[in-house]
C-alpha positions as CSV (number, residue, x, y, z in Angstrom):
1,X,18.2,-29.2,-61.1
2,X,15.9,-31.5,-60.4
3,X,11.5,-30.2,-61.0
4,X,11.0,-31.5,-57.5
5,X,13.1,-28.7,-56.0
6,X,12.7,-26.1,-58.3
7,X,8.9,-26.5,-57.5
8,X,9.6,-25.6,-54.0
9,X,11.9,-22.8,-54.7
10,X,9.5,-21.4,-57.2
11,X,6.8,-21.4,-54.0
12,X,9.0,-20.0,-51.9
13,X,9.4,-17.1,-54.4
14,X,5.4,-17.0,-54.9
15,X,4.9,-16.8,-50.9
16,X,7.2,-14.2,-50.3
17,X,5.7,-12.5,-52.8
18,X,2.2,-12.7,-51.8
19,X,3.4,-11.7,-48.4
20,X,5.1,-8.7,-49.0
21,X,2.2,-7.5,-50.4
22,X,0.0,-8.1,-48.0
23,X,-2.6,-10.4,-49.9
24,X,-4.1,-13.7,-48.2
25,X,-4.1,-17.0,-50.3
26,X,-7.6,-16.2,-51.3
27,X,-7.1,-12.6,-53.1
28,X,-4.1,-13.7,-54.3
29,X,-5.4,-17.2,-55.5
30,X,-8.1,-15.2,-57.2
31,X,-5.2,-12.6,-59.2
32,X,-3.4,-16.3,-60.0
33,X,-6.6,-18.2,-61.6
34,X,-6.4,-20.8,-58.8
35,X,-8.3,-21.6,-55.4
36,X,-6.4,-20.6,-52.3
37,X,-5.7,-24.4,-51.5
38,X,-4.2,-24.6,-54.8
39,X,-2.2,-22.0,-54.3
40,X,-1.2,-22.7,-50.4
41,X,0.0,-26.4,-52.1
42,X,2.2,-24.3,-54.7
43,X,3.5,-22.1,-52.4
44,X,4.9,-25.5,-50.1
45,X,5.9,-27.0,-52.7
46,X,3.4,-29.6,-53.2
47,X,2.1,-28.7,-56.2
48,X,3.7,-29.1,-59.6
49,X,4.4,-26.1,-62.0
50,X,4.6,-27.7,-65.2
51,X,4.9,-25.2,-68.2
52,X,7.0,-21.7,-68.0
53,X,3.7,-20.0,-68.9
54,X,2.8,-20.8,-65.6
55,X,5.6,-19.3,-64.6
56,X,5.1,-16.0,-66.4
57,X,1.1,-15.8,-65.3
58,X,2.2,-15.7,-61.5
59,X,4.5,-13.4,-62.1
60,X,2.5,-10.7,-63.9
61,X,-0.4,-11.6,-61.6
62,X,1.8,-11.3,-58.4
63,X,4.3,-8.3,-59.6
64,X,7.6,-10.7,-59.4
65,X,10.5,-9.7,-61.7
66,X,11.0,-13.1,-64.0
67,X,14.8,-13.1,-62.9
68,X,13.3,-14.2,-59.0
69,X,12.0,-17.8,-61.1
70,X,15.6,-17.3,-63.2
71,X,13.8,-16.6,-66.5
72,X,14.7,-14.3,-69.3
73,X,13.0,-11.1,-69.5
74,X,10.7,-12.2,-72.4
75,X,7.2,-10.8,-73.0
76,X,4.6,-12.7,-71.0
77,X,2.8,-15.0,-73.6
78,X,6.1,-16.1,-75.9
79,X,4.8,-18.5,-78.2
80,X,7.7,-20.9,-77.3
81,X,6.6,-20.6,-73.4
82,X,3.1,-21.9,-73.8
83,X,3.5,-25.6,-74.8
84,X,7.1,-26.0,-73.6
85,X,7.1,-28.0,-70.3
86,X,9.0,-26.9,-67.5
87,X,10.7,-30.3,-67.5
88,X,11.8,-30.0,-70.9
89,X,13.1,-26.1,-70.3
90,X,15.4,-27.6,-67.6
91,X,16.3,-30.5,-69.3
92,X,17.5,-28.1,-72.9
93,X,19.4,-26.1,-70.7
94,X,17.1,-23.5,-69.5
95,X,17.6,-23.2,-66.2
96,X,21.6,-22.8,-66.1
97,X,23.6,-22.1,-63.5
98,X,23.2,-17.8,-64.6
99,X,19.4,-18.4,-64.2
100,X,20.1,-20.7,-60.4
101,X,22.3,-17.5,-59.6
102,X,19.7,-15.1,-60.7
103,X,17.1,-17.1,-58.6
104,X,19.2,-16.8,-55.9
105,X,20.1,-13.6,-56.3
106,X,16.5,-12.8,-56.2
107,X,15.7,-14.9,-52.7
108,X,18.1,-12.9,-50.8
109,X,16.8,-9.7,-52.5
110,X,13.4,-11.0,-50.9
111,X,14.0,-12.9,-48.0
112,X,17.6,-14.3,-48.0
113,X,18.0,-17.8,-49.0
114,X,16.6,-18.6,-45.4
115,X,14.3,-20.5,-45.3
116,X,12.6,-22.2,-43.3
117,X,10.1,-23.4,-46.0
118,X,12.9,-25.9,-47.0
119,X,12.2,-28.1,-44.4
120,X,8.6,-27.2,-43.7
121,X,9.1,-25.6,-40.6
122,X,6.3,-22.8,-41.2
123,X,3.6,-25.6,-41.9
124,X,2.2,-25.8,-38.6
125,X,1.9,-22.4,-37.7
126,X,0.1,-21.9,-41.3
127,X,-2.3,-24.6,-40.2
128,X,-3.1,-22.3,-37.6
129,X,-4.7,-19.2,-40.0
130,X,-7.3,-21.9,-41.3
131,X,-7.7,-24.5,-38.7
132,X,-9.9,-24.7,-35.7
133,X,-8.1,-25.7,-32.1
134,X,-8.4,-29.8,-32.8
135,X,-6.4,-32.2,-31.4
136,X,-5.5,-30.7,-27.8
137,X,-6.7,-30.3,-24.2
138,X,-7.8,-27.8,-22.2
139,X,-4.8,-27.2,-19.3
140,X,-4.6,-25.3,-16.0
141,X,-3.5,-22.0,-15.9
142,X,0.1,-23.2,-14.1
143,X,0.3,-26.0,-17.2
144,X,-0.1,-22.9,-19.7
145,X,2.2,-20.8,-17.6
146,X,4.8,-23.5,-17.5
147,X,4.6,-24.0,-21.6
148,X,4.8,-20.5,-22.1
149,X,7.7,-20.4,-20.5
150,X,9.1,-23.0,-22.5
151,X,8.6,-21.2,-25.4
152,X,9.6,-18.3,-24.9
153,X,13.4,-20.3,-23.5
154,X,13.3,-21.3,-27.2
155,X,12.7,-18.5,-28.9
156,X,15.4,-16.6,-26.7
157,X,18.1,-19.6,-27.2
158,X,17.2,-19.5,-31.1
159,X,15.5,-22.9,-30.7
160,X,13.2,-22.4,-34.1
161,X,12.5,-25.8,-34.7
162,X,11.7,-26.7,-31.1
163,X,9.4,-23.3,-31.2
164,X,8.0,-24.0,-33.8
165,X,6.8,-27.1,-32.9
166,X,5.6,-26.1,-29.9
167,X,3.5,-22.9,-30.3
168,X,0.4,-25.0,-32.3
169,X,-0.3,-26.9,-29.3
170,X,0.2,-24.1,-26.9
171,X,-2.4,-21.4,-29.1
172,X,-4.9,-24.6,-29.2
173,X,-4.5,-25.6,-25.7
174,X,-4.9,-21.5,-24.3
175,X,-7.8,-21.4,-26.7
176,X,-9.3,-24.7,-25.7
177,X,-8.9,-23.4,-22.1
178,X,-10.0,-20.3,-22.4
179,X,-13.4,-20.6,-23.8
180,X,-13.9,-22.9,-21.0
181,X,-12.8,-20.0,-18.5
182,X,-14.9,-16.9,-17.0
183,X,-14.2,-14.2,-14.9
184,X,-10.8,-13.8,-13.9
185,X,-9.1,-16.8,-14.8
186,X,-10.2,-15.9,-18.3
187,X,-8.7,-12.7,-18.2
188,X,-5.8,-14.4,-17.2
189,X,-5.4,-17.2,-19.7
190,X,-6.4,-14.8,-22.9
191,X,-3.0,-12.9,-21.6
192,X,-1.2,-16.4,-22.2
193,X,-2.7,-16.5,-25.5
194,X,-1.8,-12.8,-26.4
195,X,1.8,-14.0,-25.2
196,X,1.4,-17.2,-27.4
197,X,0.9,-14.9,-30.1
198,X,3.8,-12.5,-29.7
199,X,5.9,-15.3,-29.5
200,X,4.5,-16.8,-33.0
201,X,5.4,-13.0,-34.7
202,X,9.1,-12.9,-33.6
203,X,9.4,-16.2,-34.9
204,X,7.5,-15.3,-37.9
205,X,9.4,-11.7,-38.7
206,X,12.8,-13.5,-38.1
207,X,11.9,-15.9,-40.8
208,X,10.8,-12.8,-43.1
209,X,7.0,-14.3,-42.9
210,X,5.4,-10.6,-42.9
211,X,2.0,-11.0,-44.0
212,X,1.7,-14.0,-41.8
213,X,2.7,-12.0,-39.2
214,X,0.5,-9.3,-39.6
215,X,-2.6,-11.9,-38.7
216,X,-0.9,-13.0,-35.8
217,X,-0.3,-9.5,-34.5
218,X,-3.9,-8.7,-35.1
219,X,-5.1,-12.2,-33.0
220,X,-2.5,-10.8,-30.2
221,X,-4.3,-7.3,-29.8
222,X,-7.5,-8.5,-29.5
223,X,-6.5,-11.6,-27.3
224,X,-4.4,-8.4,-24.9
225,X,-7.4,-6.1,-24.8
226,X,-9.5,-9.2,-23.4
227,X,-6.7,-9.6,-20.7
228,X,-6.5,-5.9,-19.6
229,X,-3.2,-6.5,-18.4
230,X,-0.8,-3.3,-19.1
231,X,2.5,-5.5,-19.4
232,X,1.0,-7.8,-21.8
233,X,-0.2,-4.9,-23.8
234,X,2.5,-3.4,-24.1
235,X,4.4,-6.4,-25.3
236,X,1.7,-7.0,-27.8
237,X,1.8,-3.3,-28.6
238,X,5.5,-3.5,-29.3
239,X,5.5,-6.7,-31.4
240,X,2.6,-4.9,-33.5
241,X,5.0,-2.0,-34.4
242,X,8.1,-4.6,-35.4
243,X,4.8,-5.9,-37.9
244,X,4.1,-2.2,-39.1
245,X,8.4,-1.8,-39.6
246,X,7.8,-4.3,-42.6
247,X,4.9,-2.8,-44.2
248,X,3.8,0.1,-46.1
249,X,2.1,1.9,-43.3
250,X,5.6,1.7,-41.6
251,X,5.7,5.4,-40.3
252,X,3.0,4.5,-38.4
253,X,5.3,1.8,-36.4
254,X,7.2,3.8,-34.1
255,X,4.2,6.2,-32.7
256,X,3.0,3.2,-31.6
257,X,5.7,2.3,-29.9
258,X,6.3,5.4,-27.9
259,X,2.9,5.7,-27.5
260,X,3.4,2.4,-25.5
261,X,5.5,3.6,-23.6
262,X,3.7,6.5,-22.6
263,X,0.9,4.6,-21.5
264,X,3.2,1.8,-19.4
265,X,4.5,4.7,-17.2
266,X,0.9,6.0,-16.6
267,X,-1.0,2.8,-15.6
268,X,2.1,1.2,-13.8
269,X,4.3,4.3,-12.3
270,X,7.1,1.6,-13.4
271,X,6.8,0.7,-9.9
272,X,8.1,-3.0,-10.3
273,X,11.3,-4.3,-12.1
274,X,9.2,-6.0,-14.8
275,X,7.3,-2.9,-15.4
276,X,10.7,-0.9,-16.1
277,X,12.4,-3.3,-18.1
278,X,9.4,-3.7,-20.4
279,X,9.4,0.2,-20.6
280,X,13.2,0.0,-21.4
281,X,12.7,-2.2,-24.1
282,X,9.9,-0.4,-26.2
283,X,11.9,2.7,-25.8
284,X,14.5,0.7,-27.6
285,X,12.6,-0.7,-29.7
286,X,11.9,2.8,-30.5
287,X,14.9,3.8,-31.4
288,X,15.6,1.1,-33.6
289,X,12.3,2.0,-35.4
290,X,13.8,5.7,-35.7
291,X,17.1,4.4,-36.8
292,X,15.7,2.3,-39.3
293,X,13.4,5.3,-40.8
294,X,17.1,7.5,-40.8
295,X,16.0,9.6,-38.0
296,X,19.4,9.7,-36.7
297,X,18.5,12.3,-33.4
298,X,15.4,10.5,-32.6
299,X,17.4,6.9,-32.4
300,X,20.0,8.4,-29.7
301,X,17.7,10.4,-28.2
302,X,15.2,7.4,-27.4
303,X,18.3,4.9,-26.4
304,X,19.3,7.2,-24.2
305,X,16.0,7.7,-22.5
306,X,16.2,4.1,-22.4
307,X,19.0,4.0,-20.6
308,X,18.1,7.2,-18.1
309,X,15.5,5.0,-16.8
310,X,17.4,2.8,-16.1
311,X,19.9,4.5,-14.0
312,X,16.5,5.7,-11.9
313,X,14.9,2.5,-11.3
314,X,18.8,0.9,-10.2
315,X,20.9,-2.0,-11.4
316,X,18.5,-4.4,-10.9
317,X,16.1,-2.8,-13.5
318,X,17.8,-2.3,-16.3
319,X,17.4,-4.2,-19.3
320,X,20.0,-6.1,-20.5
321,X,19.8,-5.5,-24.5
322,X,20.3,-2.3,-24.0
323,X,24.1,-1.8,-25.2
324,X,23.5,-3.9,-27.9
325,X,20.9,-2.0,-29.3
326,X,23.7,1.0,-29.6
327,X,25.0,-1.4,-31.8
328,X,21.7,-2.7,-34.1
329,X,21.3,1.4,-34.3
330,X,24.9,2.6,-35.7
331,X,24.2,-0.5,-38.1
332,X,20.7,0.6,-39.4
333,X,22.1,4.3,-39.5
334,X,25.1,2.8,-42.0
335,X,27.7,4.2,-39.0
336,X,29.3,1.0,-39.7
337,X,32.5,2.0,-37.8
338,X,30.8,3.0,-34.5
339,X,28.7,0.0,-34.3
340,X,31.9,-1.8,-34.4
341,X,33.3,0.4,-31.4
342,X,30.2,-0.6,-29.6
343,X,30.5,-4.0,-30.0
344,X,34.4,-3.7,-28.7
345,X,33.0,-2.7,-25.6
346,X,30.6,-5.6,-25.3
347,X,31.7,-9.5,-25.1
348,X,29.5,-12.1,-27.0
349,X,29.7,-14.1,-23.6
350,X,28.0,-11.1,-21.6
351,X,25.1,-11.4,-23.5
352,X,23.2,-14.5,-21.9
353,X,19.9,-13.9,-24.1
354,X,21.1,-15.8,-27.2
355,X,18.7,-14.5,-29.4
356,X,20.4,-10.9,-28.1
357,X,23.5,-12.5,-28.8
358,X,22.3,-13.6,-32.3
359,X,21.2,-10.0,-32.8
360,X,25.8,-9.0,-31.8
361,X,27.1,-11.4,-34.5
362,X,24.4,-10.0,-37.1
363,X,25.4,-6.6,-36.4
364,X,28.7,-6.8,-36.4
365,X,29.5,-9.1,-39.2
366,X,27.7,-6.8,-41.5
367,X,29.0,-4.0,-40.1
368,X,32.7,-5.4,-40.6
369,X,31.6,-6.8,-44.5
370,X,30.6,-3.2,-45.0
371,X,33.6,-1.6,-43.9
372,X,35.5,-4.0,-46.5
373,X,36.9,-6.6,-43.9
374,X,35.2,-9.7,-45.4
375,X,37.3,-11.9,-42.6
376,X,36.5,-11.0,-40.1
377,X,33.0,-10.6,-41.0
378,X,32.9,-14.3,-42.0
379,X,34.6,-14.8,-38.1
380,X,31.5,-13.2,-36.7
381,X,29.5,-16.0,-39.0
382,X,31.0,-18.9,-37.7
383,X,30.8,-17.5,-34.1
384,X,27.4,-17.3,-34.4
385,X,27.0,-20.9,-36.2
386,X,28.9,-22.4,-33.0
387,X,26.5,-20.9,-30.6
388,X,23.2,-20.9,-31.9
389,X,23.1,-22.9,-35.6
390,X,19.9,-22.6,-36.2
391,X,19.9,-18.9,-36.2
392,X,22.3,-18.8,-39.5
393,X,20.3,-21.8,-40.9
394,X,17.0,-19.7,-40.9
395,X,17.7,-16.5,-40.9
396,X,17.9,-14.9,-44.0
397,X,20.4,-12.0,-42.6
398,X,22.9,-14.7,-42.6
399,X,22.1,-16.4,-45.8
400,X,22.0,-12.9,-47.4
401,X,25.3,-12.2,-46.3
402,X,26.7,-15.5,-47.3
403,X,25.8,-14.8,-50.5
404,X,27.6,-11.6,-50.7
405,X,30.5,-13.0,-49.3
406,X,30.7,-16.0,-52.0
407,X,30.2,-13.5,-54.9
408,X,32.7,-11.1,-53.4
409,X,35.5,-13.6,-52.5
410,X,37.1,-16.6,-52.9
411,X,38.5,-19.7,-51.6
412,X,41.9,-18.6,-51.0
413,X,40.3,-15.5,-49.6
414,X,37.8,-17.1,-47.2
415,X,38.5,-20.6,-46.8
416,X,35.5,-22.6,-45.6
417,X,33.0,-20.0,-47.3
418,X,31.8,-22.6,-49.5
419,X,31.5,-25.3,-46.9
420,X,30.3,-22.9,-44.9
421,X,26.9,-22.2,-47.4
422,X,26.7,-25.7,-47.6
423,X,25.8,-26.3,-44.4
424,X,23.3,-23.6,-43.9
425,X,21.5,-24.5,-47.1
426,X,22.9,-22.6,-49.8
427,X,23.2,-24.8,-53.1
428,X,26.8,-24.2,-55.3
């Protein structure tokens, strides 16, 4: 393999790392013995590891099991490690294809295989935790409205490139213009920017980016509580508690979330259809929350609230992803056979969100793997390639579950498996 690309896949090990724990480049630069730039450069990629004790120091600094950089479980400090150059360890052999699988293995223990780090698609947003708002213009609040609709059309059709390119210039232009604003029409433009924000952490938790996230979610509360609008807050509220799912304060995560919803009703009487659907959807949020945690009677017993609004507030009101949350919840509660009931009574072409529909194929072809039907699991993978590629390109739920599917089958049993991982980034 050539050093080039093992010195991004070793960064993409170190970030996800440094992420899961919940360190910034500084405290973690400072565990590492190197500055935070240093560090930020070895994490893209950009910077050169050029000895296995280098190797070894990040992982006893960082707490990363050796097999994640495909090492042998050797004390830290082996003689041989010290002068040996990582060049000349790959080149004698060292990194075989058991290490490239261990590696591998490893990603998708962490992340997936995902990754959008492989064609630098997080750059921009990272620029965004150390740079000032440069290089845009302040815009009307109709321009900002009009981007942020834009946005939010990608992130919903599973646009991640296009998203990702876009939300840089939207946060700097809603800064820009806000800090020009008063009165009212500042109110109104920091709700854009809370917005802008929301939209960077779903992009950022489907990508696995969790300590990134975190920052964001903390830039949206304070950017909601300037706006002091309830349906912003509670969006911002509910994205927070998605960021609190990943971490280890996670019990904390659905409190919020009802609490959310509590307070939704109470400022709003859920008088509108907007107001309504937004309180359907943090109820289902959580539920999800509660299904994930294994609190089986709290999951159906918050979807169903969810859905007894709903039948209150009319047709018109009720939120769409409703049903196929009954299906994300028998997956997270391992009821592997009912979430594929529920999906039987729900057509991928009925869900017009794609990133809902995303969220259908995900569910279902994990719950089929997991009931040992491989096929048709692999069906649901190529469904969801065909209608939004970039969400099995990124995401590591579907490079996870490629990988299972390569080391549990074989040609003759899944023909196109391996042509398949080849197209969303996963090396033979």
């Amino acid at each position: 393999m050539e050093v080039n690309e093992l010195a991004r896949r070793y960064g993409l090990v170190v970030r996800t790392a440094r992420t899961l724990a919940g360190l910034t480049l500084a405290q973690a630069g400072e565990l590492c013995g190197y500055s935070a730039s240093t560090l930020s450069r070895l994490e893209r990629g950009k910077h050169r590891i050029t000895d296995v004790a280098t190797l070894r120091r990040l992982a006893a600094a960082l707490n990363i099991p050796l097999a994640r950089f495909g090492l042998p479980s050797a004390k830290v400090g082996n003689a041989r490690d010290i002068q040996e150059p990582l060049v000349s360890w790959v080149e004698n052999g060292g990194e075989d294809r058991v290490h490239r699988r261990h590696m591998l293995t490893g990603l998708a223990g962490l992340t997936g295989v995902a990754i959008a780090a492989q064609s630098g698609l997080l750059d921009e947003i990272s620029s965004l935790l150390v740079e000032q708002p440069v290089s845009s213009t302040q815009r009307t609040f109709a321009q900002l409205t009009t981007d942020l609709a834009t946005a939010q059309n990608d992130l919903m059709s599973c646009e991640y490139v296009s998203l990702t390119r876009r939300l840089p210039g939207l946060i700097r232009s809603a800064t820009i213009t806000r800090d020009e604003a008063a009165g009212a029409e500042r109110h109104r433009v920091e709700g854009i920017l809370a917005s802008s924000y929301n939209l960077t952490v779903g992009l950022l938790l489907k990508v696995h980016e969790n300590g990134m996230a975190h920052v964001m979610a903390d830039r949206a509360q304070q950017s909601a509580r300037a706006a002091d609008d309830p349906i912003v807050t509670a969006e911002t509220r509910r994205r927070t508690a998605m960021v609190l799912r990943r971490s280890p304060n996670n019990r904390d995560a659905g409190h919020l979330v009802t609490s959310a919803a509590h307070t939704l009703e109470a400022d709003t009487g859920l008088n509108d259809v907007k107001a309504v659907r937004t309180f359907q959807s943090l109820l289902s949020t959580a539920a999800y929350t509660a299904a994930l945690a294994d609190n089986r009677a709290e999951a159906w017993h918050l979807i169903a609230e969810a859905e007894k609004a709903a039948r209150r507030h009319g047709p018109e009101a009720t939120h769409p992803d409703i049903a196929s949350y009954k299906i994300s919840i028998a997956r997270a509660l391992g009821d592997y056979g009912l979430a594929v009931e529920y999906a039987k009574r729900l057509q991928p072409a009925q869900i017009r969100d794609l990133d809902q529909r995303a969220q259908y194929y995900k569910n279902v072809a994990v719950s089929l793997t997991a009931r040992g039907k491989p096929v048709q699991g692999f069906r649901m993978l190529l469904a969801a390639e065909r209608d939004m590629p970039q969400e099995v390109r990124y995401r590591p739920w579907a490079q996870s579950l490629t990988l299972e599917l390569l080391g549990t089958s074989n040609q003759n049993t899944l023909p196109g498996i391996r042509e398949f991982a080849d197209r969303i980034g996963i090396p033979a």
